[in-house]
C-alpha positions as a printed Julia matrix, in Angstrom:
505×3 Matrix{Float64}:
 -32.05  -31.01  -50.1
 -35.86  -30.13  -50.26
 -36.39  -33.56  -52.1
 -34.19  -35.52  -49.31
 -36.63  -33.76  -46.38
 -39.82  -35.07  -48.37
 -38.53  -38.77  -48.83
 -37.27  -38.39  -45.0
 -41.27  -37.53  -44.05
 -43.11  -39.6   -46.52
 -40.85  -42.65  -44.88
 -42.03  -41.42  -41.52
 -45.61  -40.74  -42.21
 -45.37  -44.97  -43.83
 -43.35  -46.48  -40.46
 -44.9   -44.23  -37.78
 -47.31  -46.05  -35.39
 -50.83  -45.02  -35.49
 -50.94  -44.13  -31.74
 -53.91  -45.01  -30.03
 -58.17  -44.6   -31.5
 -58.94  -41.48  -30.91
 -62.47  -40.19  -29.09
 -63.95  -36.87  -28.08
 -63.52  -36.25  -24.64
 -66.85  -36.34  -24.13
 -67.52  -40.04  -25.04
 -64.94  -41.39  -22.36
 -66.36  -38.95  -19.35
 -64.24  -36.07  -19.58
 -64.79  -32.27  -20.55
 -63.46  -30.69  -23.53
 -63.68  -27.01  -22.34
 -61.81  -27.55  -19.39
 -59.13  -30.3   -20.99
 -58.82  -27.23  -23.32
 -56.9   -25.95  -20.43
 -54.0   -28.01  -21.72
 -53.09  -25.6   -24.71
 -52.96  -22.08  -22.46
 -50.62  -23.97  -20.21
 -48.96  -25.61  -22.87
 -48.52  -22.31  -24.53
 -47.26  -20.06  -21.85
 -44.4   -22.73  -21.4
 -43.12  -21.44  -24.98
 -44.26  -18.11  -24.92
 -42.13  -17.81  -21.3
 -38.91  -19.29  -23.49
 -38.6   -22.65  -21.21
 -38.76  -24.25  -24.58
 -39.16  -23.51  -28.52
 -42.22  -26.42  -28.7
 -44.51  -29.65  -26.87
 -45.64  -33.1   -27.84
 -48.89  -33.7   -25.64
 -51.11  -36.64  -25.6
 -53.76  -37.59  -23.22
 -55.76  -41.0   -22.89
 -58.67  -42.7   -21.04
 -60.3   -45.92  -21.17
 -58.27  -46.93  -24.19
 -58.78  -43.54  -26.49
 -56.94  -40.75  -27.45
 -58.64  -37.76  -26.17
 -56.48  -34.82  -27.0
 -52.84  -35.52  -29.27
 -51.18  -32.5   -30.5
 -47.97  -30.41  -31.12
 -47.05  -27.36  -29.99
 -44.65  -25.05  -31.15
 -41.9   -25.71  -33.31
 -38.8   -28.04  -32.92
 -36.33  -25.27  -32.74
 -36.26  -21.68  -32.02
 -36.28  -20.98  -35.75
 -40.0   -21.83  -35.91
 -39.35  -23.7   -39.11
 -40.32  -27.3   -38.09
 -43.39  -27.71  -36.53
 -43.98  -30.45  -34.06
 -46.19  -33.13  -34.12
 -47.45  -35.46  -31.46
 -47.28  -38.19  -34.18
 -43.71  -38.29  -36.03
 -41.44  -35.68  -33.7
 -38.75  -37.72  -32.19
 -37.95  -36.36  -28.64
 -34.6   -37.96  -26.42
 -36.32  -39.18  -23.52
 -33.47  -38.84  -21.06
 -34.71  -40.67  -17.89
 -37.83  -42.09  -19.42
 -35.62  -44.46  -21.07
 -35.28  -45.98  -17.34
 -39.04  -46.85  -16.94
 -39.89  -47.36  -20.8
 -36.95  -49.38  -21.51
 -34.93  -50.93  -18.81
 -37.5   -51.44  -16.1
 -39.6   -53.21  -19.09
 -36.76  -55.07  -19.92
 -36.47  -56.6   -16.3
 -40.37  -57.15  -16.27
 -39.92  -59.32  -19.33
 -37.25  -61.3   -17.9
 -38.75  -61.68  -14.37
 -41.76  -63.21  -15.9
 -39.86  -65.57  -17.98
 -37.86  -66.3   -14.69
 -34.58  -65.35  -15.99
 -34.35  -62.53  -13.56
 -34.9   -62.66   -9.82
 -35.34  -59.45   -8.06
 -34.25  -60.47   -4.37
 -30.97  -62.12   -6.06
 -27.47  -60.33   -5.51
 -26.46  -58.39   -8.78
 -23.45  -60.45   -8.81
 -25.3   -63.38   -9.79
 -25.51  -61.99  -13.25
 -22.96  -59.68  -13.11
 -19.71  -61.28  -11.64
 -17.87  -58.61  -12.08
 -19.4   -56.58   -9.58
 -18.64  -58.2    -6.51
 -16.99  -57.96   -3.37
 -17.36  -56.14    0.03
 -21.12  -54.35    0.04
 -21.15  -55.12   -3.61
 -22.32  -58.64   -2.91
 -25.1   -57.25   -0.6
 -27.02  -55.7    -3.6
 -30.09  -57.22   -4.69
 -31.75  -55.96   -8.06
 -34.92  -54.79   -6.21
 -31.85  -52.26   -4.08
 -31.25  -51.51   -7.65
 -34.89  -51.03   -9.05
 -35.82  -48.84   -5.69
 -32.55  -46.57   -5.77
 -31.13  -48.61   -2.27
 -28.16  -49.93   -3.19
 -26.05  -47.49   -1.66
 -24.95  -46.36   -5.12
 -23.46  -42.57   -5.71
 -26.07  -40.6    -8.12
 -23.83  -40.8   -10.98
 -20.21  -40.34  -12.08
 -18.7   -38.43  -14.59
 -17.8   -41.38  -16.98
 -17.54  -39.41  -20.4
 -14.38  -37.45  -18.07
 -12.9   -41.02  -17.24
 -13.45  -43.4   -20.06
 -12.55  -43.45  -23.41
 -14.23  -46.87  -24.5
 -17.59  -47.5   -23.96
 -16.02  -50.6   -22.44
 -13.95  -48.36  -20.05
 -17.36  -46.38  -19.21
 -18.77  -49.99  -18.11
 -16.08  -51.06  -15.95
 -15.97  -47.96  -14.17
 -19.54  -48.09  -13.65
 -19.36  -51.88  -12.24
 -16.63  -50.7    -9.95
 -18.77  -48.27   -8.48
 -18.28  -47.64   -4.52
 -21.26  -48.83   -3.02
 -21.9   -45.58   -0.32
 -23.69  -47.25    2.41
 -25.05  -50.29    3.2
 -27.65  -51.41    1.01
 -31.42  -51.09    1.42
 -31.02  -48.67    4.12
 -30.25  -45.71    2.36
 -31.72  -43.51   -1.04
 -30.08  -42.44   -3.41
 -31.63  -41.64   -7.07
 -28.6   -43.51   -9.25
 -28.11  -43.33  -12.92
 -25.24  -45.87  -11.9
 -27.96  -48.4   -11.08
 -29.83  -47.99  -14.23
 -26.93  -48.45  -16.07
 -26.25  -51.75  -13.78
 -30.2   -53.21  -14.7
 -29.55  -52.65  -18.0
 -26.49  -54.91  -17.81
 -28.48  -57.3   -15.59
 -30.69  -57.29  -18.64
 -28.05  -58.45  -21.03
 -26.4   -60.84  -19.65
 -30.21  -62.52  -18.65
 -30.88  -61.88  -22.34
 -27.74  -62.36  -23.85
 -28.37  -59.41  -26.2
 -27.91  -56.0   -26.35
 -30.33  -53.81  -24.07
 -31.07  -52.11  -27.54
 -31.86  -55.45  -29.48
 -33.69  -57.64  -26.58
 -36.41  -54.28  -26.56
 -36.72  -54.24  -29.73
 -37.79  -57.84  -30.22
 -39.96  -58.28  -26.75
 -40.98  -54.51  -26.54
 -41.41  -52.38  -29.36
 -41.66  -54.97  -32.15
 -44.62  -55.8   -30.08
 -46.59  -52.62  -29.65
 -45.67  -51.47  -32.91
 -43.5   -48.92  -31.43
 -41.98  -48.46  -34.76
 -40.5   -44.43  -33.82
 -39.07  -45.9   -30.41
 -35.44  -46.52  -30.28
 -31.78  -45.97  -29.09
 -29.34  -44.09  -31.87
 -32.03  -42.94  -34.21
 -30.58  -43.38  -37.82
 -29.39  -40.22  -39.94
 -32.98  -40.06  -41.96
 -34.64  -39.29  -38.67
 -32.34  -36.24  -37.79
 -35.02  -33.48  -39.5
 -37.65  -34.27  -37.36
 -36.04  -34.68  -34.18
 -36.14  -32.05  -31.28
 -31.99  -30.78  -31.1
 -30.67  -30.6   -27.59
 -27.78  -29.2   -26.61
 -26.25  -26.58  -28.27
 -22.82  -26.27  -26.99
 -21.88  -29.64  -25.03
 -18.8   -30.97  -23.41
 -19.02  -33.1   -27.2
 -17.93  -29.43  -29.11
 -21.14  -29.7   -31.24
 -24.93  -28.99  -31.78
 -26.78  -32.43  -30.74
 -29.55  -33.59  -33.03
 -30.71  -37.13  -32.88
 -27.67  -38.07  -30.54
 -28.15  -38.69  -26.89
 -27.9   -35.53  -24.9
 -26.7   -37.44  -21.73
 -23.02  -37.48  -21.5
 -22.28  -40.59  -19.83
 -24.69  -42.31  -21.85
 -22.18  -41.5   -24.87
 -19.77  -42.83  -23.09
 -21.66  -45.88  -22.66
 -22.22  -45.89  -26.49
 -25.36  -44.19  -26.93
 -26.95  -46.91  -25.37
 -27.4   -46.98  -21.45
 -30.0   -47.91  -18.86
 -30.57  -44.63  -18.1
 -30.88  -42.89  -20.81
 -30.44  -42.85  -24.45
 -34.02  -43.98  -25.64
 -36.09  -41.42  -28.37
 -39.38  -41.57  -29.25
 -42.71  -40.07  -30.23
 -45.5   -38.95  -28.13
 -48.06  -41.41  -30.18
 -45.93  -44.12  -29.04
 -45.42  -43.83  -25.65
 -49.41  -43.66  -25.79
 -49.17  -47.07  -27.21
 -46.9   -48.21  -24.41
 -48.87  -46.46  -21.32
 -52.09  -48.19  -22.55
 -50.09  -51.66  -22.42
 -49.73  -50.87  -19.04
 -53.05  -50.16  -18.22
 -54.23  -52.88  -19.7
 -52.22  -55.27  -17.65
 -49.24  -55.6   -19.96
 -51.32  -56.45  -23.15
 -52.11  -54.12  -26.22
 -54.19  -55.33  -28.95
 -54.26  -58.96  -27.99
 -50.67  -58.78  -27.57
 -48.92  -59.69  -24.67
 -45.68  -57.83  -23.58
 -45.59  -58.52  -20.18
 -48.31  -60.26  -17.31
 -50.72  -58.64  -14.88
 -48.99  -60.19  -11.9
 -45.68  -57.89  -13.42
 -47.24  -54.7   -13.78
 -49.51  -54.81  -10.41
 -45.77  -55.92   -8.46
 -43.42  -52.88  -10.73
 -45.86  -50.51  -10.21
 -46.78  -50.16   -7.22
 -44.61  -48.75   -4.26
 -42.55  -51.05   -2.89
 -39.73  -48.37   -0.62
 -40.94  -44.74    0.13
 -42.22  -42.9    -2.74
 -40.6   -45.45   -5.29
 -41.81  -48.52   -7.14
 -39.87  -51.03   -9.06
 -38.1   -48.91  -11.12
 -41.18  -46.2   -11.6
 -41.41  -43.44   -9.22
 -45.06  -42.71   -7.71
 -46.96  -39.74   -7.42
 -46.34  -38.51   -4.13
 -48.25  -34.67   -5.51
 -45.14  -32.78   -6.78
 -43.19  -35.24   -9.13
 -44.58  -33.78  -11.99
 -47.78  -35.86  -11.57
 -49.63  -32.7    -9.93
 -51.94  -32.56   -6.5
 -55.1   -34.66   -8.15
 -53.6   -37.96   -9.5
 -54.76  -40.54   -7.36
 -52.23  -42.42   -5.12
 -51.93  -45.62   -7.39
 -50.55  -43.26   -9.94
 -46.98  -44.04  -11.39
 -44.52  -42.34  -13.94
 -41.03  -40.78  -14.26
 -39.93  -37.64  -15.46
 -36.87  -37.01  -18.22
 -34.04  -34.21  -17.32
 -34.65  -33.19  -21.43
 -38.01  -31.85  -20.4
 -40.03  -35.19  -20.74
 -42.63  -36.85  -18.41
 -45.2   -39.98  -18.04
 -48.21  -40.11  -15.78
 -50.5   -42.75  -15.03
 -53.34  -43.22  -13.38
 -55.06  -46.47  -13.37
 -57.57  -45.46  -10.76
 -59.45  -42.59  -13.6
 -57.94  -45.06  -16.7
 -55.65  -42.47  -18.24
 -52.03  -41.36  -18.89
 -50.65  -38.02  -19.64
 -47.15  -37.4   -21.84
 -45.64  -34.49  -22.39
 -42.63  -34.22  -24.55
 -40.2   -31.0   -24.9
 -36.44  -30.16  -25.36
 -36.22  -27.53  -22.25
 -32.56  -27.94  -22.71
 -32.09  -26.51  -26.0
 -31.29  -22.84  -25.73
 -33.85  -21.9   -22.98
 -34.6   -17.97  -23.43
 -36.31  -18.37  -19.79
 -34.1   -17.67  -16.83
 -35.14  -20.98  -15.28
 -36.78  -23.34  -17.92
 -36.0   -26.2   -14.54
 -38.7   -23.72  -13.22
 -40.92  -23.28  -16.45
 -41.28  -27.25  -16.95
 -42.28  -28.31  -13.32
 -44.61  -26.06  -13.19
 -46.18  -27.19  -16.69
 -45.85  -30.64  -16.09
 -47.93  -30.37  -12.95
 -50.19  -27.91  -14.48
 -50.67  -31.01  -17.47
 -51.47  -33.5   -14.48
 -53.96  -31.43  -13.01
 -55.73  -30.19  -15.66
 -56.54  -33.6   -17.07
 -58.03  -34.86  -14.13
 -59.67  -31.9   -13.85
 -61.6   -32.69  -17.2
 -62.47  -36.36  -15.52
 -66.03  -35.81  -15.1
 -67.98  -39.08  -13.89
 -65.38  -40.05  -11.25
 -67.31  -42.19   -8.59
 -66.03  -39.28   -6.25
 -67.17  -36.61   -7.88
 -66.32  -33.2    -9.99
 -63.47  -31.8    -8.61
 -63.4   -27.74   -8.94
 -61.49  -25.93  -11.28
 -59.14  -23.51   -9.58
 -59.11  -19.69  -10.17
 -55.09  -19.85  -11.73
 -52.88  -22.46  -12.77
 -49.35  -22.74  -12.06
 -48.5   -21.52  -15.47
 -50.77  -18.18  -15.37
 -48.89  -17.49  -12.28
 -45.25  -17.96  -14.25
 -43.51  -17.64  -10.24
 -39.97  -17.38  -10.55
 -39.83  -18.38  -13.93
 -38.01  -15.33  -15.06
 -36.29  -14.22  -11.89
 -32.96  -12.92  -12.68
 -30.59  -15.45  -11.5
 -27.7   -12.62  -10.23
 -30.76  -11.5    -7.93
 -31.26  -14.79   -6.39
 -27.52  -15.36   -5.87
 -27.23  -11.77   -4.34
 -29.94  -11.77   -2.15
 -28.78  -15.43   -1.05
 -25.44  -14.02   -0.41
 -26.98  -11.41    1.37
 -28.83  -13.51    3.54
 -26.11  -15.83    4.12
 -23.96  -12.46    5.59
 -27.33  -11.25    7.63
 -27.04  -15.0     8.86
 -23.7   -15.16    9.52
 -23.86  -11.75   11.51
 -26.66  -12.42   13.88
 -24.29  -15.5    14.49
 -21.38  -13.95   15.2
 -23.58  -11.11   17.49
 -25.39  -13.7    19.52
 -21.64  -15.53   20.45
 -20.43  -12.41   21.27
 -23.55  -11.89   23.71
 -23.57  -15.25   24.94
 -19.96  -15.0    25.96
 -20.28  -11.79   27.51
 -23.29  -13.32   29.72
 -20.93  -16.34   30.4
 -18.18  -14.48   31.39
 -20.69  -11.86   33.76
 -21.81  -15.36   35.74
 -18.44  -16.12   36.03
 -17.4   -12.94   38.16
 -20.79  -13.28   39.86
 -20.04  -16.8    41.11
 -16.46  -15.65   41.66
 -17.79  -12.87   43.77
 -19.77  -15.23   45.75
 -16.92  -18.25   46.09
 -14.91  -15.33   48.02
 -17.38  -13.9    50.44
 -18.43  -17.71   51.53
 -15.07  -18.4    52.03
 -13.86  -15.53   54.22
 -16.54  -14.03   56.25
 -14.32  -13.74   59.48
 -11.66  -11.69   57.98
 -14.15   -9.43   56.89
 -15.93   -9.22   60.4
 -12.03   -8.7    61.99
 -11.09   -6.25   59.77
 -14.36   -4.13   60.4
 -13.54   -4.51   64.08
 -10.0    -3.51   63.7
 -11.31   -0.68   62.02
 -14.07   -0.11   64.69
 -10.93   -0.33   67.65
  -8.71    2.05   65.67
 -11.69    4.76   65.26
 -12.29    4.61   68.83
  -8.57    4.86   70.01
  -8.0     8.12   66.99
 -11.28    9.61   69.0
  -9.91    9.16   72.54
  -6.64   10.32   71.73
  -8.28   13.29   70.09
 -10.34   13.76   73.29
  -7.21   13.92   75.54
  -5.17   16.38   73.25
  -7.85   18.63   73.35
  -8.23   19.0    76.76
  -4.28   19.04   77.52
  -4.31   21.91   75.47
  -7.5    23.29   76.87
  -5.23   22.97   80.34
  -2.04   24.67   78.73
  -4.28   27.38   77.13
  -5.73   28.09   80.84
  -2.69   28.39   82.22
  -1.19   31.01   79.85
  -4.21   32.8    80.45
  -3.45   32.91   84.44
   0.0    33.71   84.31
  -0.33   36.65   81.79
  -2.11   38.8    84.82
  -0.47   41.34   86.81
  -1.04   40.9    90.39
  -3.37   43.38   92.55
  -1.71   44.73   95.57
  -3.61   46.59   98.43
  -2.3    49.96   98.93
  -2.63   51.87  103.02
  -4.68   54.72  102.96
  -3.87   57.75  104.89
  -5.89   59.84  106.9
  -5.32   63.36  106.4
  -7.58   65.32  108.49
């Protein structure tokens, strides 16, 4: 076993690519202390437990300025990685790296036209808004496609996985509408075939990475590569540990090899490719693809997107420095690819985030380092035309926000918040209908006074006529029995009679 590993490496350490020349930061205008920043960031990723290890390399003006591993392959700490022969999947890189350079090839031999319907290469998918979809829709995410669909649930073929993806529904109509689509990767790299008439895998191979000398970059890495690849998953849909097998599930469905994803490589040789491109689509007197290509792909053509490449619009992963000519694409794995042809330089960053995170949210742990990268090498720039930018006090990483909330807490207090939402609803109907249903008897109120005031005024004179008659009548009984009363009184005396008076002397 230990003499299979050493063959395995000694074959590496004779086929891997030599990356790029290397330089001290200093001789291409850039600081060492503060590109040193790199490793603490770096570092805290894997100390936090968003992932066991990192493949870094940085490059201006055609050098190598910092290439290193971090970490170890897997949580065991028993491989350690190495910018030069560890194998990472890619994921999404694979849509920039090899697809979109796939179609860049073929446009510039003129076997691909990017304003031409899809179904000019691809017959099958036609019909309805189908026929509306141009390759540029597909390149810029516009074609009205769904994000994805779960073709390893569906298909049992890799032939079954294609024809589901060609029959596709396209959402809206196209152009006028984003939607970031695997599906449309997975079209291009069809496009790219039938233009070709090879296998995606094979046609890269011979224009691409041939080329470069990309000699670690490829789709299904054989068995021999297995040791010093970065495992993925550890318990996918697949029932097994994934090592040196695409972690995307539809791209096993597709066969391992897909347009968007399904590509591994090294960090040394993505350094290979990034120079290439900014060197106009040549690399040691070796052309790949033209200038006119790479100035039209790269820069953005719909929103924050370019053909195929995404741009950095300061929280893609490309940081708040990178200048606004800056392209790259990120990888759901825990990969990225920056590039700024304004300062001359590129920054990759390799890691398997997705194997066994111990953080609560490694999503969390590797935006924040990927941006922290970014930043910190253009930090180091220091003879840009505009000046020395300042370093700030913290980085994203020394912060570590959120990266080991516990989840349960979020969900609670989200549920929580939701019910506090949902109450204040409920309380401001209930006061809103009680004030609705207030005006009503108010404007009720009012209808019926407007539309009776003569009753009113007759009733209060009816009143006024009855008070007076009950008064009069009160007066008159009084004095009849004032009359009655006097009359008793006279009749009650006893009359006084005059007696004679004798004389009686």
């Amino acid at each position: 076993m230990l003499l299979l590993a050493a063959l395995v490496i000694a074959a590496a350490d004779m086929t891997a690519t030599s990356g790029l020349p290397e330089r001290e930061p200093a001789a291409v205008g850039m600081s060492s202390a503060r590109l040193s920043t790199i490793d603490r960031v770096v570092q805290r990723g894997i100390d936090a437990g968003g992932y066991p290890g990192a493949a870094v390399v940085v490059g201006r003006k055609g050098y190598s300025v910092l290439s290193r591993g971090f970490g170890a392959l897997d949580w065991s700490g028993r491989s350690r990685v190495s910018s030069r022969e560890s194998l990472y999947d890619l994921a999404s890189l694979t849509k920039v790296v090899a697809t979109t350079t796939a179609i860049m090839v073929l446009f510039d031999a003129g076997k691909v036209d990017i304003d031409a319907p899809v179904s000019r290469y691809l017959p099958d998918f036609s019909g309805g808004r189908r026929d509306q979809v141009t390759v540029r829709h597909l390149l810029t995410h516009r074609a009205g496609l769904p994000a994805g669909r779960e073709l390893w649930r569906i298909a049992k073929t890799p032939a079954e996985a294609r024809a589901a993806v060609l029959a596709s529904p396209i959402q809206c109509t196209p152009g006028s509408c984003y939607e970031y689509s695997d599906l449309g990767a997975d079209l291009l790299g069809f496009v790219a075939e039938a233009a070709s008439g090879q296998s995606l895998d094979a046609f890269l191979e011979r224009s691409v990475f041939a080329k470069l000398g990309m000699t670690d970059t490829h789709f299904r890495p054989d068995a021999m590569s297995a040791v010093r690849t970065a495992p993925t998953e550890i318990a996918p849909p697949r029932g097994y540990p994934l090592r040196g097998e695409v972690h995307d599930e539809n791209a096993y469905a597709l066969g391992g090899v897909a347009g968007h994803a399904g590509l591994f490589s090294t960090a040394e040789d993505l350094s290979v490719f990034a120079q290439m491109l900014l060197d106009g689509g040549i690399y040691n007197g070796v052309r790949v693809v033209s200038d006119s290509a790479v100035a039209l792909f790269t820069a953005r053509a719909a929103g924050h997107r370019a053909l195929g490449w995404d741009t950095c619009d300061g929280g893609a992963g490309c940081g708040q420095y990178m200048s606004e000519r800056a392209f790259g694409h990120t990888g759901f794995t825990g990969t990225s690819l920056w590039i700024d042809p304004d300062r001359q330089m590129f920054v990759i960053l390799l890691t398997n985030r997705v194997h066994a995170a111990r953080a609560r949210r490694p999503s969390q742990v590797i935006a924040d380092v990927r941006n922290d990268l970014a930043d910190a090498a253009v930090l180091a720039v220091m003879d840009d035309p505009t000046g020395v930018l300042a370093m700030p006090v913290s980085f994203r990483a020394d912060l570590a926000q959120d990266w080991n909330r516990p989840l349960r807490s979020s969900r609670a207090s989200s549920a929580a918040s939701r019910r506090r939402a949902a109450a204040a609803k409920r309380a401001s109907a209930k006061r809103a209908a009680a004030k609705k249903s207030s005006a009503k008897k108010s404007l009720a109120k009012k209808s019926s006074a407007k539309k009776s005031p003569a009753k009113k005024s007759s009733a209060k004179t009816t009143s006024a006529k009855k008070t007076s008659a009950t008064k009069a009548s009160a007066s008159k009984a009084s004095a009849s029995k004032a009359s009655t009363s006097a009359k008793k009184k006279t009749s009650g005396k006893k009359p006084v009679v005059k007696k004679s008076v004798k004389n009686t002397r």
